[in-house]
C-alpha positions as CSV (number, residue, x, y, z in Angstrom):
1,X,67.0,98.5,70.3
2,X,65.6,100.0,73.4
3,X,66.7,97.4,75.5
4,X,70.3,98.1,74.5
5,X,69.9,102.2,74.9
6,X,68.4,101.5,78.5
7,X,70.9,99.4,79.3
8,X,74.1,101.3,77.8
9,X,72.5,103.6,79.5
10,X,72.2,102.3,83.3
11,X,76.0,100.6,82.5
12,X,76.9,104.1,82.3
13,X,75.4,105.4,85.0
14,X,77.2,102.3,87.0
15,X,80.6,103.2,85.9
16,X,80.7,106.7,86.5
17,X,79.6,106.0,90.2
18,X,82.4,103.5,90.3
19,X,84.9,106.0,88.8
20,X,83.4,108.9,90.7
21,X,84.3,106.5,94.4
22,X,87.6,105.0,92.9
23,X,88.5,108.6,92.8
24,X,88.3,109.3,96.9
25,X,90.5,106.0,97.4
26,X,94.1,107.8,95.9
27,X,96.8,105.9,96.5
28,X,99.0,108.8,96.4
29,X,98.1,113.1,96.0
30,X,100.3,115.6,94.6
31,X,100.2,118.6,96.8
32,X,98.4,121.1,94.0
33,X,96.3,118.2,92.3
34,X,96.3,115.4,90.5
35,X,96.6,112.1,92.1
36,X,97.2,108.2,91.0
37,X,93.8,106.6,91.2
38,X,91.8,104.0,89.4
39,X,89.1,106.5,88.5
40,X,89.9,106.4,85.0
41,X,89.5,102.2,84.3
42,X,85.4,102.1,84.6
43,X,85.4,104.9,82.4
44,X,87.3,102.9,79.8
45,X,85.8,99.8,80.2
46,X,82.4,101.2,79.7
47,X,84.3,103.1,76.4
48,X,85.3,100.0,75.2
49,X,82.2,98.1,75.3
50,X,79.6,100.6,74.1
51,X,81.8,103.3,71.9
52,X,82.6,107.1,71.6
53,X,79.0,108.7,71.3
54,X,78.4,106.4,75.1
55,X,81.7,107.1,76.2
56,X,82.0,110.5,75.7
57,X,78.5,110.8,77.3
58,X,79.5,109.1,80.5
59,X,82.6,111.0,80.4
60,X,81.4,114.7,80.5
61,X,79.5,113.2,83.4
62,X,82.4,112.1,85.3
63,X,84.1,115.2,84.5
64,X,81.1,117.5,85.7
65,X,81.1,115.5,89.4
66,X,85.0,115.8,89.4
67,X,84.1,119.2,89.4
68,X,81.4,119.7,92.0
69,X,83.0,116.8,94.1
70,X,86.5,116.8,93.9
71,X,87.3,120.6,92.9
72,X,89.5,121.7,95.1
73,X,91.9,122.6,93.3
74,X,90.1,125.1,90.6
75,X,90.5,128.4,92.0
76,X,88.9,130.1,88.2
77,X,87.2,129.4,85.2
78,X,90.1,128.5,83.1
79,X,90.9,125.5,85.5
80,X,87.3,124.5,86.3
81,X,87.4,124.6,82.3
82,X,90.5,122.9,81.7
83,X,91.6,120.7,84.2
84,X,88.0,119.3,85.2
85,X,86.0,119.6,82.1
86,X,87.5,118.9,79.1
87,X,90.4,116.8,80.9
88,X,88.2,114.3,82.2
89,X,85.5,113.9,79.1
90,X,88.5,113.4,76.4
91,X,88.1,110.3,78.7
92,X,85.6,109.5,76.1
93,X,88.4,109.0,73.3
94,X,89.0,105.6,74.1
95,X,85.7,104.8,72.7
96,X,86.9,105.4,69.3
97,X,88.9,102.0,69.6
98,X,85.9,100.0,70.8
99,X,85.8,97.2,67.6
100,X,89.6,96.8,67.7
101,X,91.0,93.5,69.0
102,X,92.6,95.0,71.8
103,X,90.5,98.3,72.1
104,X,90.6,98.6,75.7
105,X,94.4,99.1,75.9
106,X,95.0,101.6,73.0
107,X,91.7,103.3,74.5
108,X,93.3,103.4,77.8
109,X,96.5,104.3,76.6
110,X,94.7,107.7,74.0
111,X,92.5,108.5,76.5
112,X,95.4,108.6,79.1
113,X,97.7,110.4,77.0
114,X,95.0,113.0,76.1
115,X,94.1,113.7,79.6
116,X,97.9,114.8,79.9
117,X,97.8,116.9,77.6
118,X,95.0,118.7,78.2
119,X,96.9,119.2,82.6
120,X,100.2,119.9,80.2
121,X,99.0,122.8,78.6
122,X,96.3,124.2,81.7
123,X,99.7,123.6,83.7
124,X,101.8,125.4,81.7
125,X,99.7,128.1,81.3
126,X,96.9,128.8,84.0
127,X,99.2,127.2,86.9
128,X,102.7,128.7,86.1
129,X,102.6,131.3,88.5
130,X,103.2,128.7,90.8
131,X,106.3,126.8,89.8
132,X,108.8,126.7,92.4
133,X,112.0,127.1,91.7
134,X,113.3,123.4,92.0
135,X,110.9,120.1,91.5
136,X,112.0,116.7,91.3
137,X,115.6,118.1,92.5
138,X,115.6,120.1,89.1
139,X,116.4,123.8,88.6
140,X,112.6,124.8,87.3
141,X,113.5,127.1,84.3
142,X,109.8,127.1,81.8
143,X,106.7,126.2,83.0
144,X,106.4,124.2,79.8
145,X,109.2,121.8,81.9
146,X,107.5,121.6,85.2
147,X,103.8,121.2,83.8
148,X,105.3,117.8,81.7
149,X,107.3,116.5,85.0
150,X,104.1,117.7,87.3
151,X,101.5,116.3,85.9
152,X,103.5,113.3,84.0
153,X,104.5,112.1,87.3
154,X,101.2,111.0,88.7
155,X,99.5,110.8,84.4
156,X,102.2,108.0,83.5
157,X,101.3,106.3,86.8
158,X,97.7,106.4,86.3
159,X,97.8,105.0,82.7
160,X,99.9,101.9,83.9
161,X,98.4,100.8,86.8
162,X,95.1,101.2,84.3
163,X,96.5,98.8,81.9
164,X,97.7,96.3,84.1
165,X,94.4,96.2,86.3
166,X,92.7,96.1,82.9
167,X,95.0,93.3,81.7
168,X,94.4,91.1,85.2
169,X,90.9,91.8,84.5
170,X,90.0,91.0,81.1
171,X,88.2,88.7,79.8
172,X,90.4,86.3,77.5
């Protein structure tokens, strides 16, 4: 029993370094945040194999070094808050669907899809001050539209490239 603690443990610690330099290597930045990286696949791997109570652990971590590393783009509380802190740890999500068959994927794909969701509605509310008028080549009329277009453009991205590297790399 303590062999597997230290070890979930150091696995951990492992993947959040891995996520934390996957996220400097960005194949492509949106110019107010948010870019498509494979930050968020050592995170899920390390969901899938130990669980939520692990996972979420390892992802509050990632999410705090986000923060203190990578926060450029938090100009006050309510985006430190929302788009570092609780948008990385629900992360930890995919955990829940560590036993399934194919656990990885569906925790990929929850754990993607809640990270949107937590950028849609910091977007639409902290950040739309700064909608421009026309994104995409679209006439910007709620910030409820742009947030979901913004930050959907580089979540939807993000997810897949997860899942297929995940695919490529999983164990049969």
């Amino acid at each position: 029993m303590k062999n597997q603690k230290l070890r979930s443990l150091t696995e951990g610690a492992i993947m959040v370094a891995l996520a934390q330099v996957l996220s400097y290597l960005k194949l492509f930045e949106l110019p107010q945040g948010g870019s498509i990286t494979l930050s968020m696949l050592p995170i899920f791997i390390y969901c899938a194999r130990w669980g939520f109570g692990p996972g979420m652990l390892a992802s509050i971590v990632f999410s705090v070094l986000q923060l203190l590393l990578d926060g450029a783009y938090a100009w006050g509380w309510q985006s430190m808050l929302g788009d570092y802190i609780i948008a990385f740890s629900v992360l930890g999500l995919a955990g829940l669907f560590h036993k399934m068959k194919y656990g990885l994927f569906i925790g990929t794909a929850v754990g993607s899809i809640a990270r949107f969701l937590v950028h849609y509605v910091v977007g639409a509310t902290v950040w739309a001050e700064y909608m421009p008028p026309e994104f995409f080549g679209m006439t910007m009329t709620t910030p409820w539209f742009y947030s979901a277009l913004y930050n959907g453009s580089f979540m939807l991205i993000d997810m897949l490239l997860c899942l297929a590297v995940a695919a490529i790399i999983m164990k049969p």
